[in-house]
LUMPA-216294 format. One record per atom (N, C-alpha, C, O): x, y, z. Coordinates in nm, 4 decimals. Layout:
# LUMPA-216294
[[X,Y,Z]]
...
# end
This chain:
# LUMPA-216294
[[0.0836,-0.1186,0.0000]]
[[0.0000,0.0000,0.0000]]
[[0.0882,0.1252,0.0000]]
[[0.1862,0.1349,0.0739]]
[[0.0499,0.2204,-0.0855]]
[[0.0978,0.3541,-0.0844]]
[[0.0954,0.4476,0.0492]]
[[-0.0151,0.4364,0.1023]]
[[0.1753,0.5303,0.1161]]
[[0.1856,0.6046,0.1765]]
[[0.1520,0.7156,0.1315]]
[[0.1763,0.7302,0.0117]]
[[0.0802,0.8441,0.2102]]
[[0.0785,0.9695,0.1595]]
[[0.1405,1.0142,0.1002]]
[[0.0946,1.0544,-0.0067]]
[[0.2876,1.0371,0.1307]]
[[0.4090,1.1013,0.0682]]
[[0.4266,1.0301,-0.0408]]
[[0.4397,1.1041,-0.1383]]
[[0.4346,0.8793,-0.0754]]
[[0.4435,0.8155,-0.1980]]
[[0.3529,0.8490,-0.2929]]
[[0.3726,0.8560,-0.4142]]
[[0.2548,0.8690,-0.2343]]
[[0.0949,0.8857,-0.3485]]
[[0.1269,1.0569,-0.4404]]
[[0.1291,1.0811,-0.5611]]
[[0.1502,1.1592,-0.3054]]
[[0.2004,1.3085,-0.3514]]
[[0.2811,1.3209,-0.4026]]
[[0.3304,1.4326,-0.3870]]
[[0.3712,1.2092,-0.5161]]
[[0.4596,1.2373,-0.6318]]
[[0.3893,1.3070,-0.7226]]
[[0.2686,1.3030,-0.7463]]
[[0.5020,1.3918,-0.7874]]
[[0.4451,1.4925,-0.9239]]
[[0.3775,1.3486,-1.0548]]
[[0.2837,1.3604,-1.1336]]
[[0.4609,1.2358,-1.0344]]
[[0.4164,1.1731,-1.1397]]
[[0.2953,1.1115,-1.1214]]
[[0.2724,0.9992,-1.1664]]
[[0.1951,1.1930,-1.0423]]
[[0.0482,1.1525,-0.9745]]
[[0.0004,1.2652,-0.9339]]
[[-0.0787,1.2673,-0.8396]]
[[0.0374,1.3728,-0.9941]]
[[-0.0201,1.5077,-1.0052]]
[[-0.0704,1.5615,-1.1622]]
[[0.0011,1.5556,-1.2622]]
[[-0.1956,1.6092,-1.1586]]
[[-0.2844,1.6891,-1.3125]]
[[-0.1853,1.7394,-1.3170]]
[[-0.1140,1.6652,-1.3845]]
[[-0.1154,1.8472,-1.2780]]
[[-0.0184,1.9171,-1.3299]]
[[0.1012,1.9044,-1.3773]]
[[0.1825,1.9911,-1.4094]]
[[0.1091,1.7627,-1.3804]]
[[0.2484,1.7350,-1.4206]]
[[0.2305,1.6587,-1.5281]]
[[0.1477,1.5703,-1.5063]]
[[0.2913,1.6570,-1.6744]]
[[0.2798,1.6049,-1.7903]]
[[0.4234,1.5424,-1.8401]]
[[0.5320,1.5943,-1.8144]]
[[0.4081,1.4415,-1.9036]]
[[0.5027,1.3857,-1.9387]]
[[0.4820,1.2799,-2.0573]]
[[0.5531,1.1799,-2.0675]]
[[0.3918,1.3067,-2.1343]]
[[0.3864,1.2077,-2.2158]]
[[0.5026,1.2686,-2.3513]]
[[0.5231,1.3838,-2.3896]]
[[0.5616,1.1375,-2.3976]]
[[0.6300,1.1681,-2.5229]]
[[0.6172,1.2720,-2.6348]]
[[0.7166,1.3315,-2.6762]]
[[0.4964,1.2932,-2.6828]]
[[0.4186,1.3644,-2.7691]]
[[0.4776,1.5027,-2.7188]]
[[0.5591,1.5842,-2.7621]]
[[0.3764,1.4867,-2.5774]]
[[0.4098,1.6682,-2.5583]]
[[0.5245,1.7506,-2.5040]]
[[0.5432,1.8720,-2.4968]]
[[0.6055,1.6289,-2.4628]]
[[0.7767,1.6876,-2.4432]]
[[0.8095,1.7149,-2.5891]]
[[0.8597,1.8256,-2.6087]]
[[0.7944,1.6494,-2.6793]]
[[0.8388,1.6705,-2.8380]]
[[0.8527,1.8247,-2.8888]]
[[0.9435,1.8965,-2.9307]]
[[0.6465,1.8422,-2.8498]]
[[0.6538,1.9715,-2.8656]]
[[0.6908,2.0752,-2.8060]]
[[0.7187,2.1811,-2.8622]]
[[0.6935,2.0593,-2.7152]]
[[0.7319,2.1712,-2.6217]]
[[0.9031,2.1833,-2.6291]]
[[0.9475,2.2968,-2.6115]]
[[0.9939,2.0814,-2.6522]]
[[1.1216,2.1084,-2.6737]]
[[1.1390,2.0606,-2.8089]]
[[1.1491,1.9438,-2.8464]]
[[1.1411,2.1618,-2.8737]]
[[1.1694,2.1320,-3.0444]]
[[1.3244,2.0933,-3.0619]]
[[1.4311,2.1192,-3.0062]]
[[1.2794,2.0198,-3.1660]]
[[1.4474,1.9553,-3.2113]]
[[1.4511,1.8533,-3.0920]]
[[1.5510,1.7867,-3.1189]]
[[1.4043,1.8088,-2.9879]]
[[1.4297,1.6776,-2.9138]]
[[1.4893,1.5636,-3.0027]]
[[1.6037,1.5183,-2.9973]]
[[1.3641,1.5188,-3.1044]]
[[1.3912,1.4463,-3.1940]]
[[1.4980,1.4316,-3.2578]]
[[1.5297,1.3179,-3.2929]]
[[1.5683,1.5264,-3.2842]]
[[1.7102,1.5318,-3.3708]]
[[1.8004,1.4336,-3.2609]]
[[1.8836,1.3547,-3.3058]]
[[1.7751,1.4466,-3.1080]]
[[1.8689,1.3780,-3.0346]]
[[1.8388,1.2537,-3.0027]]
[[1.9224,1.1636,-2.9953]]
[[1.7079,1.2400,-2.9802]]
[[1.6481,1.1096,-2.9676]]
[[1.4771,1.1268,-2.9430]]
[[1.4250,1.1822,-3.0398]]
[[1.4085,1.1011,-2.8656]]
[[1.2905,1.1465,-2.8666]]
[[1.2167,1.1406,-2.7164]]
[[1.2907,1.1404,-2.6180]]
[[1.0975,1.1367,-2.7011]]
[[1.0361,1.1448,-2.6008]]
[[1.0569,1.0082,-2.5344]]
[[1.1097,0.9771,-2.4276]]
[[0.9933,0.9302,-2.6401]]
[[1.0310,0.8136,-2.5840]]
[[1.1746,0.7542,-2.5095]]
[[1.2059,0.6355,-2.5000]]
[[1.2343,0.8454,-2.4713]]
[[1.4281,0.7850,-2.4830]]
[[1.4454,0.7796,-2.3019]]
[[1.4464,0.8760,-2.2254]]
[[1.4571,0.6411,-2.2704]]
[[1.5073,0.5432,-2.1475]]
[[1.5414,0.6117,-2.0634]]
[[1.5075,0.5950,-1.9463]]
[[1.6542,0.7514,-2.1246]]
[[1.7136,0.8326,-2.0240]]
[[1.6396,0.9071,-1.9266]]
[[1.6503,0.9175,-1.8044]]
[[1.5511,0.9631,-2.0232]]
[[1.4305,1.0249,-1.9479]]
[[1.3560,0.9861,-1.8290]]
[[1.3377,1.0476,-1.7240]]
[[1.3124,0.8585,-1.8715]]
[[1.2256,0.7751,-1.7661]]
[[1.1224,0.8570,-1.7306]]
[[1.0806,0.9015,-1.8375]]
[[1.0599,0.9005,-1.6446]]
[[0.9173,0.9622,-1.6366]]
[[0.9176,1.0573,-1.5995]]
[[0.8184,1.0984,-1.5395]]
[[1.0500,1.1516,-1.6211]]
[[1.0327,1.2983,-1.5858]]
[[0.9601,1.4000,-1.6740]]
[[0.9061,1.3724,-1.7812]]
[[0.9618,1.4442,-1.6531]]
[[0.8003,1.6002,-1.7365]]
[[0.8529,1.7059,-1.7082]]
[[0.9726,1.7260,-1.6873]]
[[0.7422,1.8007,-1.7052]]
[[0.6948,1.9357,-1.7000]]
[[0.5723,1.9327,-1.6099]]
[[0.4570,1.8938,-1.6280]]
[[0.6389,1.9892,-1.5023]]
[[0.5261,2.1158,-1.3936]]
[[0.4554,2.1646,-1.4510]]
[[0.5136,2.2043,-1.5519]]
[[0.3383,2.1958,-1.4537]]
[[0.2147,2.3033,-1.5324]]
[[0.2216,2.4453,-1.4391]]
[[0.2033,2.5589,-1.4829]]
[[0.2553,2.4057,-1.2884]]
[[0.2573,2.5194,-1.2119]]
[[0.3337,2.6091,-1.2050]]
[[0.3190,2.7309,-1.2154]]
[[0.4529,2.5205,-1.1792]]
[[0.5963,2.5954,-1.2075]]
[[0.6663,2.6014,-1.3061]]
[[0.7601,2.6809,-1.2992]]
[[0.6479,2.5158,-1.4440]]
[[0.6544,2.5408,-1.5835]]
[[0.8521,2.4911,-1.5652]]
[[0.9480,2.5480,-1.6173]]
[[0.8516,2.4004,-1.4970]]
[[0.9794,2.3164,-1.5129]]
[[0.9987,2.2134,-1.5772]]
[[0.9053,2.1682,-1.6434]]
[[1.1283,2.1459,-1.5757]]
[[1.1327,1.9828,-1.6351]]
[[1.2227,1.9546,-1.4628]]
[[1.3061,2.0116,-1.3924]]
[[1.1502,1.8473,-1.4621]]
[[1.1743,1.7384,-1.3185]]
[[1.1549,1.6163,-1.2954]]
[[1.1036,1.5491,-1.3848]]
[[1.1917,1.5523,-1.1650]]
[[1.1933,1.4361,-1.1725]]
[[1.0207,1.4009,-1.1415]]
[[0.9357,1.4697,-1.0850]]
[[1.0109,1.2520,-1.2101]]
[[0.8721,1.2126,-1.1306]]
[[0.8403,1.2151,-0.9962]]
[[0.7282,1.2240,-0.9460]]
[[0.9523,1.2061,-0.9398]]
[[0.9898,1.1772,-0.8299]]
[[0.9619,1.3303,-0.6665]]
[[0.9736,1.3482,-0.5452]]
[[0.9314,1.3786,-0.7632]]
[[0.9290,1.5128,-0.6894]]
[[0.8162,1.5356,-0.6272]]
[[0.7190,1.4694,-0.6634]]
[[0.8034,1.6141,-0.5407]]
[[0.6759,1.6889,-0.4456]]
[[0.6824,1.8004,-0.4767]]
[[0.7605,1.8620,-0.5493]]
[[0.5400,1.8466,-0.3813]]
[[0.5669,2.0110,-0.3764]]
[[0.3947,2.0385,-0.3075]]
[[0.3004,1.9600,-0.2978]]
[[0.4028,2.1265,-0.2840]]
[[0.2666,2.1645,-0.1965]]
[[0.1396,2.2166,-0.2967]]
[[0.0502,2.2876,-0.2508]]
[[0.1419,2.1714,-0.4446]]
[[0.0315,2.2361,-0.4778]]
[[-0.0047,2.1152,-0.5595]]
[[-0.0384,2.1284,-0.6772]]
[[0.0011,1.9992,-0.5015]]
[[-0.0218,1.8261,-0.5546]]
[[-0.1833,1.8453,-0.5837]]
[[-0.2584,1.9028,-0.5049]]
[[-0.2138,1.8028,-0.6769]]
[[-0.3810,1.8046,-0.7141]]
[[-0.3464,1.6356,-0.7691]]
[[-0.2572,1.5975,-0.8449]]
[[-0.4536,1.5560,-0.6987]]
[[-0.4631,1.4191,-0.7480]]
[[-0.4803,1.4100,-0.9119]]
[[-0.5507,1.5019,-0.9537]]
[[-0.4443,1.3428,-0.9887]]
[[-0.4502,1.3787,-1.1332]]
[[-0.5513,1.1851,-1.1365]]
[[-0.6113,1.1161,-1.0541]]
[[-0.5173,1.1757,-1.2728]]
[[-0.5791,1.0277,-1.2902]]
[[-0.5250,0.9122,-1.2726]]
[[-0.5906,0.8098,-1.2916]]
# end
């Protein structure tokens, strides 16, 4: 079972996005290096709040349960 603090990862926050597609767009030319899809990455994104790139792994006090 999940713990609070485990559950309040960004990679379980609406505000945090990370699908392949929309890292693509949002950093143009990705593709030239490899793509969204690329291992290195692993499930880090973009904050919607704070308009960063971070780990999934991250918190922060404005966690909104996502899906």
């Amino acid at each position: 079972m999940k713990t609070k603090t485990e559950f309040k990862r960004c990679i379980n926050c609406a505000h945090f996005r990370n699908s392949p597609a929309y890292l693509e767009r949002v950093f143009k030319g990705m593709i030239t290096l490899s793509s969204g899809d690329a291992s290195v990455r692993k499930d880090d994104g973009i904050c919607g709040v704070h308009d960063i790139y971070l780990s999934a792994d991250n918190q922060c006090d404005q966690f909104m349960a996502g899906d």
